[in-house]
N, CA and C atoms as an extended XYZ file, in Angstrom:
495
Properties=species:S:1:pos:R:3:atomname:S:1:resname:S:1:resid:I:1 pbc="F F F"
N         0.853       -1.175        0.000 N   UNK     1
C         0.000        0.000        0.000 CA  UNK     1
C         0.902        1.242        0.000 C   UNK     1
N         0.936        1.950       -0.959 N   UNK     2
C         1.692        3.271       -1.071 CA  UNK     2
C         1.555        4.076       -0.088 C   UNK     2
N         2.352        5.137        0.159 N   UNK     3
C         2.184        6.031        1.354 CA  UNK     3
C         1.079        7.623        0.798 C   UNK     3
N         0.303        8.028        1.260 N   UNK     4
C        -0.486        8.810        0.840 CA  UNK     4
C         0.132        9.732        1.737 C   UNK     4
N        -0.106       11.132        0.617 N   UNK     5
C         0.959       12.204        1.410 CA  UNK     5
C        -0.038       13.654        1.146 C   UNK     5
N        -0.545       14.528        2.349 N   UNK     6
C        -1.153       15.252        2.387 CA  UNK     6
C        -1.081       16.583        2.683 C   UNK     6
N        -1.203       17.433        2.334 N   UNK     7
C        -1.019       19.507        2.905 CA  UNK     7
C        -1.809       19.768        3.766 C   UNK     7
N        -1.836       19.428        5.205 N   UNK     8
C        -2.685       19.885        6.380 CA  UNK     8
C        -2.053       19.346        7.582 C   UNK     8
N        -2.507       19.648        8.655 N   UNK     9
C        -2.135       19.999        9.706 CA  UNK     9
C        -1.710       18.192       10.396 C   UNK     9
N        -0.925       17.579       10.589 N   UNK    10
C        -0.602       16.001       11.428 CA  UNK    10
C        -1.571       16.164       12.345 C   UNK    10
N        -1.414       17.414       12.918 N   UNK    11
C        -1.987       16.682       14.844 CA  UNK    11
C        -3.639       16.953       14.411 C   UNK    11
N        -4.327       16.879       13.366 N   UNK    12
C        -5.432       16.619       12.747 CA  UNK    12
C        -5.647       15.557       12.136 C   UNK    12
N        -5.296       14.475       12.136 N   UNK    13
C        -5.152       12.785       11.332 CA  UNK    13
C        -6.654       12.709       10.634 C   UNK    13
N        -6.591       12.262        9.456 N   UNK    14
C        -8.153       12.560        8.592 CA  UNK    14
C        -8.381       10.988        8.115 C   UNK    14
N        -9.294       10.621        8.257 N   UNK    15
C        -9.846        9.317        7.764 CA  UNK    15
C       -10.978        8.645        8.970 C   UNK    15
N       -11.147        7.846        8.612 N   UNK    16
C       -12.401        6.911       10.286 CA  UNK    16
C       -11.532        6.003       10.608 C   UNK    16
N       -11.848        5.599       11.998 N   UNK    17
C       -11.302        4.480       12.228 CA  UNK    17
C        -9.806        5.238       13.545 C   UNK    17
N        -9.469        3.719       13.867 N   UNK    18
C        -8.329        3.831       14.953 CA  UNK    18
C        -7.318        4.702       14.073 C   UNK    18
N        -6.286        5.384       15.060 N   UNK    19
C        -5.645        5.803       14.220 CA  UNK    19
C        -4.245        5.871       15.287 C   UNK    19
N        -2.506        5.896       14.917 N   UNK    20
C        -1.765        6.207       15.800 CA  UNK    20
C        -0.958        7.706       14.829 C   UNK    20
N        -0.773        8.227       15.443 N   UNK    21
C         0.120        9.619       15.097 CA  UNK    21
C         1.362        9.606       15.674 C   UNK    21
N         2.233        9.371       14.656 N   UNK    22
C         4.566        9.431       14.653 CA  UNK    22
C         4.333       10.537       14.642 C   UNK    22
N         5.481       10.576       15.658 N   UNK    23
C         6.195       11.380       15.738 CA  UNK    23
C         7.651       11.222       16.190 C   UNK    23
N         8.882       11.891       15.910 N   UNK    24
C        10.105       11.676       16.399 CA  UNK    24
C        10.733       12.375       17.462 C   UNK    24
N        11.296       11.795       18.485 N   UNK    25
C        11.899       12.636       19.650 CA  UNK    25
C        13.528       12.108       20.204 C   UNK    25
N        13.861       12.952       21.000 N   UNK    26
C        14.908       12.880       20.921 CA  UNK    26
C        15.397       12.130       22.497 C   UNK    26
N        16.365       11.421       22.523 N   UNK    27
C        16.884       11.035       23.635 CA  UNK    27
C        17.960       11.176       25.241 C   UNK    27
N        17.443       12.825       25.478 N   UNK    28
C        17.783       13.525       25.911 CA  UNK    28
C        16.889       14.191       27.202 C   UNK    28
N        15.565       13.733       26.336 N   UNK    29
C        13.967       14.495       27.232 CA  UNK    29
C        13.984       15.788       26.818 C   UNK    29
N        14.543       16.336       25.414 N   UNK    30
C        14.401       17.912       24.982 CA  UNK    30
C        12.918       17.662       24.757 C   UNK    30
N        12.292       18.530       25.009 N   UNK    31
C        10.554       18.684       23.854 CA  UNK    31
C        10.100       20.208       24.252 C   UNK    31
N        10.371       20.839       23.071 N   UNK    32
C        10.144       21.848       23.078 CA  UNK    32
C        10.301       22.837       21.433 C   UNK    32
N        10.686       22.440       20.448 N   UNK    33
C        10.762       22.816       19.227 CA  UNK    33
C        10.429       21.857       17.922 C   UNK    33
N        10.080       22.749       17.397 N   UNK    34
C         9.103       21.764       15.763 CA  UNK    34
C         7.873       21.391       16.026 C   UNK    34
N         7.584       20.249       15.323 N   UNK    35
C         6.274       19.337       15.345 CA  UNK    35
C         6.029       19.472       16.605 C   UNK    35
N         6.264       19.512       18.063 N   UNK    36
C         6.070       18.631       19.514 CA  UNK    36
C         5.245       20.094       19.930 C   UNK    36
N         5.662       21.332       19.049 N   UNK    37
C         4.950       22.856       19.843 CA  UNK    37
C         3.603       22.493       19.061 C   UNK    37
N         3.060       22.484       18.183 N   UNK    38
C         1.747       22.034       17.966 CA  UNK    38
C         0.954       20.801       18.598 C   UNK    38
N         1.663       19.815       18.822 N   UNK    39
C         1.023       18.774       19.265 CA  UNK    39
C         0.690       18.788       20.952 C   UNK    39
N         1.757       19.376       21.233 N   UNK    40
C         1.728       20.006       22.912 CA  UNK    40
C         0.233       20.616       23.161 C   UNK    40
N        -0.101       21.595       22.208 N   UNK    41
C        -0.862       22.940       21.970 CA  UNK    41
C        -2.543       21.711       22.295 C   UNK    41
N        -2.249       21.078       21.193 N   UNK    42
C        -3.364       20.313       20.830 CA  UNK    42
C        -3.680       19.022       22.155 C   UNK    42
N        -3.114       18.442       22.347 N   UNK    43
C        -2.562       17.361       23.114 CA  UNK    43
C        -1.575       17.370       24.105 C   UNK    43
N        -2.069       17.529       25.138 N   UNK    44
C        -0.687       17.933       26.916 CA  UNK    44
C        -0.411       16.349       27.184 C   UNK    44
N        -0.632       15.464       26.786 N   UNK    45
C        -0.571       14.101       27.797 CA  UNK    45
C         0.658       13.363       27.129 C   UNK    45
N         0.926       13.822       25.296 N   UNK    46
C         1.829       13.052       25.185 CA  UNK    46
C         3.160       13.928       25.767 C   UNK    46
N         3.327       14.894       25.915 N   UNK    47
C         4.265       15.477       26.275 CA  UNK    47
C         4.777       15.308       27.933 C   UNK    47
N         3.101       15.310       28.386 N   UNK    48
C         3.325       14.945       30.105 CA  UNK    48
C         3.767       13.182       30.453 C   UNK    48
N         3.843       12.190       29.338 N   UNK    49
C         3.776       10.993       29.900 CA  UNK    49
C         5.412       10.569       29.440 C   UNK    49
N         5.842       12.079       27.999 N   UNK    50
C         7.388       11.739       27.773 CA  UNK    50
C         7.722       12.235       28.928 C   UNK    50
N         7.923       13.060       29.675 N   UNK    51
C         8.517       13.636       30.652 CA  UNK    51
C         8.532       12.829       31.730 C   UNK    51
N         7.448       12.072       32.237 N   UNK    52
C         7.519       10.832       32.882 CA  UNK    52
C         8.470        9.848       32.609 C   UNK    52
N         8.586        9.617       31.463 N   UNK    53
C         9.051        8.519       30.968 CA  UNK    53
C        10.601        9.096       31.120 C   UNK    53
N        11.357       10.146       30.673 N   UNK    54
C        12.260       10.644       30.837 CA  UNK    54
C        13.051       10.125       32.269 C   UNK    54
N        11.679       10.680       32.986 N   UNK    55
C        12.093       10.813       34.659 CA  UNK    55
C        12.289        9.335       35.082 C   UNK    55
N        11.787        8.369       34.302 N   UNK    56
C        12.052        7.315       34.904 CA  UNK    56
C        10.965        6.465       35.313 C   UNK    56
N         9.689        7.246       35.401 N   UNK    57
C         8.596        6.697       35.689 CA  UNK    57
C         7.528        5.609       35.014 C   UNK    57
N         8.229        5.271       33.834 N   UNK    58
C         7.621        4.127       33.221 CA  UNK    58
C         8.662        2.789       33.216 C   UNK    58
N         7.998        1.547       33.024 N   UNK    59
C         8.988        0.120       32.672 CA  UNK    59
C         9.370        0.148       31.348 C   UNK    59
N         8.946        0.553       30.628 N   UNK    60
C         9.854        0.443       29.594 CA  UNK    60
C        11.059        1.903       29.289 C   UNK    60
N        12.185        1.309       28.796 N   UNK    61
C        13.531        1.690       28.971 CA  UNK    61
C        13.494        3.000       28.572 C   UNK    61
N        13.850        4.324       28.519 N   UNK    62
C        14.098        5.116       27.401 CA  UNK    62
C        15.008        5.596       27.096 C   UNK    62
N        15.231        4.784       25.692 N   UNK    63
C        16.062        4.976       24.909 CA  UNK    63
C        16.264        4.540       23.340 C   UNK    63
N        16.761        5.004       22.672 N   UNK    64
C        16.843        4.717       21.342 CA  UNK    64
C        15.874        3.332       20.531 C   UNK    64
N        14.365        4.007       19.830 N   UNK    65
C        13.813        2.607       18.980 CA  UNK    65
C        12.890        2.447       19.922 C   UNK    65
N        12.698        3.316       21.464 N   UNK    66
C        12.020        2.655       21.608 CA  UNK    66
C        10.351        3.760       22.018 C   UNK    66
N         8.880        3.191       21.450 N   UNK    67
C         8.095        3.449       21.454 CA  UNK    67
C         7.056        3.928       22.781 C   UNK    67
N         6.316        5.274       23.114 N   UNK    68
C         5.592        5.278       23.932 CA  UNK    68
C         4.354        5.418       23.544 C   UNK    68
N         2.898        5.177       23.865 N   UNK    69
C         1.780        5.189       23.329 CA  UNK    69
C         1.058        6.165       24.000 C   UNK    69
N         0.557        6.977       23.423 N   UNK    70
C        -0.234        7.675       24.618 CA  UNK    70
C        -1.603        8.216       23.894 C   UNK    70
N        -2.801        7.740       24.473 N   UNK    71
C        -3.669        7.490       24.176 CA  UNK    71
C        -4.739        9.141       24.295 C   UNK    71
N        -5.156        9.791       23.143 N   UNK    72
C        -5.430       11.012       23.441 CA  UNK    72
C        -6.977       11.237       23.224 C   UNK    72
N        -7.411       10.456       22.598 N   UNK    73
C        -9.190       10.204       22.362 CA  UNK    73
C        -9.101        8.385       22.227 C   UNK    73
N       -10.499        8.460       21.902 N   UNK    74
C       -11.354        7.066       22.243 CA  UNK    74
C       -10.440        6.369       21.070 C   UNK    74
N       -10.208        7.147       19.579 N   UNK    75
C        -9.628        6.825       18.779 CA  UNK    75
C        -8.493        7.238       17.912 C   UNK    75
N        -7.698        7.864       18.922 N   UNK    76
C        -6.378        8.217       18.478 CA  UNK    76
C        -5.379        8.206       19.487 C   UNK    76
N        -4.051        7.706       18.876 N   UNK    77
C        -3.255        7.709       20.188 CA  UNK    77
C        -1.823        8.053       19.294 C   UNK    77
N        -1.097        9.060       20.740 N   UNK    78
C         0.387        9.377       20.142 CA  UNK    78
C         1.521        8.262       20.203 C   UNK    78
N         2.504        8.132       19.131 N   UNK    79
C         3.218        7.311       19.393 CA  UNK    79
C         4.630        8.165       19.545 C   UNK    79
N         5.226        8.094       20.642 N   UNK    80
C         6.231        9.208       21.153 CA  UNK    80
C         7.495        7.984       21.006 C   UNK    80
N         7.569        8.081       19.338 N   UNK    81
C         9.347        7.358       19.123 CA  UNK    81
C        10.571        7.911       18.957 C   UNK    81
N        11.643        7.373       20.038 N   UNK    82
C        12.526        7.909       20.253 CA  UNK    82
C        13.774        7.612       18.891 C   UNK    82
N        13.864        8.180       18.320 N   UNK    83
C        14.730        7.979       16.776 CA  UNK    83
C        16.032        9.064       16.965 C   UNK    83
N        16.324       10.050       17.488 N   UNK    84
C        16.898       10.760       17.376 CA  UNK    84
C        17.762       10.741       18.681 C   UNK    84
N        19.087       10.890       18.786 N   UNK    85
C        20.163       11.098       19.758 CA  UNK    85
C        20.428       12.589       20.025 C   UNK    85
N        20.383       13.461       20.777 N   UNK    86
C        20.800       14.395       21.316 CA  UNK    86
C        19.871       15.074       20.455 C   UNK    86
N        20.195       16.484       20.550 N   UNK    87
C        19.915       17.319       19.351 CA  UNK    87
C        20.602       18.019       18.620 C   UNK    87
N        20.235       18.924       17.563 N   UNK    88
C        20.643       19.604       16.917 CA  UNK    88
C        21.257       20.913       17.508 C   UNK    88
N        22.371       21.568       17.564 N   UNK    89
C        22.774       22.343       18.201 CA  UNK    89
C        23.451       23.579       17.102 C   UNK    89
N        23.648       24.790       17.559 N   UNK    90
C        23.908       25.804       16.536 CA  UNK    90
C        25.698       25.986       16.851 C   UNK    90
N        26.064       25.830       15.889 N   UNK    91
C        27.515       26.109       15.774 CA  UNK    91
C        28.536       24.798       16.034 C   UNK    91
N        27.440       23.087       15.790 N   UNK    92
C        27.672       22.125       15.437 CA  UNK    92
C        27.763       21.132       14.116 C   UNK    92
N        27.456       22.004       12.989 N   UNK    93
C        27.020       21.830       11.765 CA  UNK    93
C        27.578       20.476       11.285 C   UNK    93
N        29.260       20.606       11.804 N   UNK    94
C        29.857       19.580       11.302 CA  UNK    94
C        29.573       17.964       11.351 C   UNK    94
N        29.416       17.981       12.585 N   UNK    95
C        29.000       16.636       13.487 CA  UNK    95
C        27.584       16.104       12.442 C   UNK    95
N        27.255       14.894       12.851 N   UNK    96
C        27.166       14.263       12.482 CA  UNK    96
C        25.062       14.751       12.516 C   UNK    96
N        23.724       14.618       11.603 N   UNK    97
C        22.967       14.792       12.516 CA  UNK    97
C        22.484       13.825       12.992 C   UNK    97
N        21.324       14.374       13.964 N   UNK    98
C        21.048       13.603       15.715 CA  UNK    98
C        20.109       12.672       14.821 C   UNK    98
N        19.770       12.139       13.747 N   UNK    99
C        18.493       11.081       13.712 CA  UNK    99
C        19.399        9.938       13.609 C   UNK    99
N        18.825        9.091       13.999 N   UNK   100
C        18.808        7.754       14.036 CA  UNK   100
C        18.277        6.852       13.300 C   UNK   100
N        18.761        6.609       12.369 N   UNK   101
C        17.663        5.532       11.149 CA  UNK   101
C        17.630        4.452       11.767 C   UNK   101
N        18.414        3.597       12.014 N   UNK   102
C        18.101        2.461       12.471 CA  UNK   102
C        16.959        2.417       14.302 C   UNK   102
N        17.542        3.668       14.986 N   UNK   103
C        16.070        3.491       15.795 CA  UNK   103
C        14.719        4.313       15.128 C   UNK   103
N        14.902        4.909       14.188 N   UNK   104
C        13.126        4.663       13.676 CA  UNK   104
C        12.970        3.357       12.576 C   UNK   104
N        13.982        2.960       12.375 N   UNK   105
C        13.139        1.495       11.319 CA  UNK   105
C        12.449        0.418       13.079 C   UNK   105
N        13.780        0.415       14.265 N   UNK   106
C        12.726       -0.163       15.473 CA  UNK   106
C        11.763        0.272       15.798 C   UNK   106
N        11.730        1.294       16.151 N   UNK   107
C        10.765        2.316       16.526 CA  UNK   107
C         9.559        1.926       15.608 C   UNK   107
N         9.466        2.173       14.391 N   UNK   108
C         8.530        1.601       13.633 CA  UNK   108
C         7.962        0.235       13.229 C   UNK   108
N         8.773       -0.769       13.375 N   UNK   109
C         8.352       -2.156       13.706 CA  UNK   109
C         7.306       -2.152       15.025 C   UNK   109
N         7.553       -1.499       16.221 N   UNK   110
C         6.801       -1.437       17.477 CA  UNK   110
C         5.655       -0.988       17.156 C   UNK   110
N         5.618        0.145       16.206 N   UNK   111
C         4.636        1.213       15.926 CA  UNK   111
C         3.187        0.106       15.113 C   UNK   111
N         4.658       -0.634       13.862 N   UNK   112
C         3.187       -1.644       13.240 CA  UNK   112
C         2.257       -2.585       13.834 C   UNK   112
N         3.390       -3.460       14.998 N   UNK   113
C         2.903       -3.895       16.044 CA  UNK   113
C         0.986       -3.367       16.883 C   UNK   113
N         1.100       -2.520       16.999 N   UNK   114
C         0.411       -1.545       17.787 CA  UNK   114
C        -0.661       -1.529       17.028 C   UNK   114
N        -0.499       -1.119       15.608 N   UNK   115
C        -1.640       -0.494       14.662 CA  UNK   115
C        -1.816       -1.430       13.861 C   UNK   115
N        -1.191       -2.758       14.320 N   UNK   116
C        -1.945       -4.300       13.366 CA  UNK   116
C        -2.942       -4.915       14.605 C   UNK   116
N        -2.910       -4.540       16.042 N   UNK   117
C        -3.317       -4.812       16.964 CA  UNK   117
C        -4.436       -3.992       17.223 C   UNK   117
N        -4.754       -2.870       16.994 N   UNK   118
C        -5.648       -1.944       17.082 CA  UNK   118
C        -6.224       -1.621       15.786 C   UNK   118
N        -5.866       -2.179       14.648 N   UNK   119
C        -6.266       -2.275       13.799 CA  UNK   119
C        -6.661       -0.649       13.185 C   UNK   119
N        -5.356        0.210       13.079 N   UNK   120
C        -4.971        1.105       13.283 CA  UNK   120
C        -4.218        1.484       12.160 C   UNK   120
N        -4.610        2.621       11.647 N   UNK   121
C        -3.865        3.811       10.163 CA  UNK   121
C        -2.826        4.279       11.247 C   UNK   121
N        -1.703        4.735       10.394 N   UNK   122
C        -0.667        5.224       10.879 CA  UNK   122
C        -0.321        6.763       10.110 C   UNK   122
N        -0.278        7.439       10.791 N   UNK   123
C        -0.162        8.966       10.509 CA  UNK   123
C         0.989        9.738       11.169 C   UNK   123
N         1.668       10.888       10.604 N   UNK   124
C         2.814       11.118       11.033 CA  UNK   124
C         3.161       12.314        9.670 C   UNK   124
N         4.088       13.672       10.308 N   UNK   125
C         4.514       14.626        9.658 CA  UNK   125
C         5.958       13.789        9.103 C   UNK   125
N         6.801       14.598        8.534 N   UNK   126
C         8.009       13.964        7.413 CA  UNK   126
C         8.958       13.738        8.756 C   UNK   126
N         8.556       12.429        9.673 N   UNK   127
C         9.477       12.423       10.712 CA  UNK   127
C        10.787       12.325       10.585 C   UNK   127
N        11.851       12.364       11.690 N   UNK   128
C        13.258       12.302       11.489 CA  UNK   128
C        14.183       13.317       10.583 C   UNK   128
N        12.909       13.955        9.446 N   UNK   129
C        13.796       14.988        8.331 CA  UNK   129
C        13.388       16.322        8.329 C   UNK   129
N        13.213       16.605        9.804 N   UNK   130
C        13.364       18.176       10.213 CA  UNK   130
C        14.250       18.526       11.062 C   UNK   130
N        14.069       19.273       12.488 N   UNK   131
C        15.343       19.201       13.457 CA  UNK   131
C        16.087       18.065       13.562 C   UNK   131
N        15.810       16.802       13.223 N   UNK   132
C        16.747       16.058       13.432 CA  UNK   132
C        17.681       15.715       12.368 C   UNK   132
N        17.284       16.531       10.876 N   UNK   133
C        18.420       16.254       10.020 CA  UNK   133
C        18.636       15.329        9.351 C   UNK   133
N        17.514       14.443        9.164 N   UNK   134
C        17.429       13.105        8.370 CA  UNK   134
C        17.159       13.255        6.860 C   UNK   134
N        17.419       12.570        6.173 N   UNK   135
C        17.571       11.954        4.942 CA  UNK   135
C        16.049       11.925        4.062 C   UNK   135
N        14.722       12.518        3.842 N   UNK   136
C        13.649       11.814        3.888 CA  UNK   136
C        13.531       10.572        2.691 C   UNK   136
N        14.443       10.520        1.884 N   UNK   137
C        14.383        9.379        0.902 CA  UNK   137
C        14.694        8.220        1.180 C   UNK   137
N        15.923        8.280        2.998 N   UNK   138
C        16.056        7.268        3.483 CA  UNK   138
C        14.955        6.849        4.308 C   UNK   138
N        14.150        8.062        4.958 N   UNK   139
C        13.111        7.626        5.986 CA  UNK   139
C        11.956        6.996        5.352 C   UNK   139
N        11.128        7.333        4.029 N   UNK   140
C        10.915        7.005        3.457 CA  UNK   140
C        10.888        5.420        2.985 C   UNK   140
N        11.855        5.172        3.060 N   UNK   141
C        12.546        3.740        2.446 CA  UNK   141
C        11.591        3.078        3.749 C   UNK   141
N        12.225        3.513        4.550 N   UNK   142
C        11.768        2.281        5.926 CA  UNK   142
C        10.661        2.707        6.493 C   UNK   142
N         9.776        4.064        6.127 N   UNK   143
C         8.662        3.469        6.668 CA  UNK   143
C         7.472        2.679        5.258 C   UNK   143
N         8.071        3.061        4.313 N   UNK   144
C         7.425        1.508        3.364 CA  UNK   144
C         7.975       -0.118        3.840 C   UNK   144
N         9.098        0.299        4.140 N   UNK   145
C         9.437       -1.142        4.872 CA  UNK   145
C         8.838       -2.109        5.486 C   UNK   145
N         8.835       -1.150        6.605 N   UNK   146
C         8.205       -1.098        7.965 CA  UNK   146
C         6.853       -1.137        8.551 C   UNK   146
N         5.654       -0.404        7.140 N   UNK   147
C         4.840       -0.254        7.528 CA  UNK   147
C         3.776       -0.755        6.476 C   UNK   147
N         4.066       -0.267        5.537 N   UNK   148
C         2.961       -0.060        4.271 CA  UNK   148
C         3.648       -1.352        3.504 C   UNK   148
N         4.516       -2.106        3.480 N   UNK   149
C         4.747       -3.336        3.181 CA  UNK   149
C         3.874       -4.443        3.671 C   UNK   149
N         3.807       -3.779        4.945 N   UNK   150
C         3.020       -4.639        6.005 CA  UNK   150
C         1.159       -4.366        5.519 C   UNK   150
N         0.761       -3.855        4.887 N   UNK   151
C        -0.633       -3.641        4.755 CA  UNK   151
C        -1.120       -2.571        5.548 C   UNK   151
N        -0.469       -1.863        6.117 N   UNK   152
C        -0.854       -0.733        6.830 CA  UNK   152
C        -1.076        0.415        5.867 C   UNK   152
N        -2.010        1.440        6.571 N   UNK   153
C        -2.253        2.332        5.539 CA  UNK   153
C        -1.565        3.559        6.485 C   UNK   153
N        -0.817        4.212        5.497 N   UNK   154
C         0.009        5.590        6.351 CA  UNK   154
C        -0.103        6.678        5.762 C   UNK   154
N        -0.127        7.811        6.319 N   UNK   155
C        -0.273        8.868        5.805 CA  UNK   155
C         0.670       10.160        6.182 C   UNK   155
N         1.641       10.889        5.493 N   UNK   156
C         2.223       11.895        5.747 CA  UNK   156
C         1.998       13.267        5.414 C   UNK   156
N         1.856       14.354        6.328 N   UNK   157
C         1.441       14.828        6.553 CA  UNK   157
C         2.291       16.046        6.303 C   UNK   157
N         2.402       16.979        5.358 N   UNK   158
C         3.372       18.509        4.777 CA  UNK   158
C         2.171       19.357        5.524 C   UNK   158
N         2.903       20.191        6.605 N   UNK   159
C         1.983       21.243        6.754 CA  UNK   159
C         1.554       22.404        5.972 C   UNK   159
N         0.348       22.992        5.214 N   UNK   160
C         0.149       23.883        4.610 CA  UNK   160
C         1.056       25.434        4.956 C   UNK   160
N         1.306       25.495        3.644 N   UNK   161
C         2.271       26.509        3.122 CA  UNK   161
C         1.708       27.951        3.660 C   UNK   161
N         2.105       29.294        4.155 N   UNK   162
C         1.355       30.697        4.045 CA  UNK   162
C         1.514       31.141        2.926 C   UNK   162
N         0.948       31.522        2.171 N   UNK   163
C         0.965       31.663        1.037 CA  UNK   163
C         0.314       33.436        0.926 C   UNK   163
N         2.013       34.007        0.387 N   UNK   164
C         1.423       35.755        0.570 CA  UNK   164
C         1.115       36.264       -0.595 C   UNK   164
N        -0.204       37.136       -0.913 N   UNK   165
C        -0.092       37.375       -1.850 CA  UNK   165
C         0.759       38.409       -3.190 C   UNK   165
């Protein structure tokens, strides 16, 4: 199933049915710039349950690949995957950037997991290839891999342009 790619807002996911919403974060407990200031805006719980999770307060580990769920209506839930190492920093250009391909191809195996179980569309902005500096032809690659190989239906999400006249 091809990836269907849309001009509107992610933290708005459009279709019926279960749905999970990617997103990429970093492994540090930064959340505070890009995609995470809208979704914050819209949604406080995935941000309040990373910060938990940061702190230590959940069983599962955090760190690299690995997935948090956080459930924001009857039929949508955030998936807070950790793909990215540190962050992006100004007057670091050289270095290397902070995404992690190989923890979002895990990260996304967990994710299909989830939304073959909930029987669940998978939705998500051009993760990994904004602040974190990723590749999107590589990200791309693996979430057809990963996801839409699998029979999942996914959808990415370009936020609409301002357009002056």
């Amino acid at each position: 199933m091809p990836i269907a790619y849309l001009e509107a807002d992610a933290t708005q996911p459009s279709g019926e049915g279960r749905k999970i919403l990617v997103h990429v974060c970093n492994d540090i407990g930064a959340w505070g710039r890009g995609f995470v200031l809208g979704l914050s805006q819209r949604f406080p719980e995935p941000e309040r349950l990373y910060k938990a999770w940061v702190a230590g307060q959940e069983d599962t580990p955090f760190e690299l690949g690995q997935v948090q769920f956080v459930a924001v209506s009857p039929d949508l839930s955030v998936a807070n995957l950790i793909g990215q190492h540190d962050i992006a920093r100004k007057g670091r250009q050289a270095e290397a950037p902070p995404v992690r391909y190989e923890a979002i191809r895990e990260g996304l195996a967990r994710v299909r997991n989830e939304a073959q179980q909930q029987r669940a569309s998978v939705h998500m902005p051009r993760i990994g290839a904004g602040l974190a500096g990723g590749d999107w032809a590589v990200i791309e690659t693996i979430i057809e891999e990963e996801l839409s190989a699998h029979g999942l239906s996914v959808t990415v999400y370009d936020f609409p342009q301002t357009r002056t006249p």
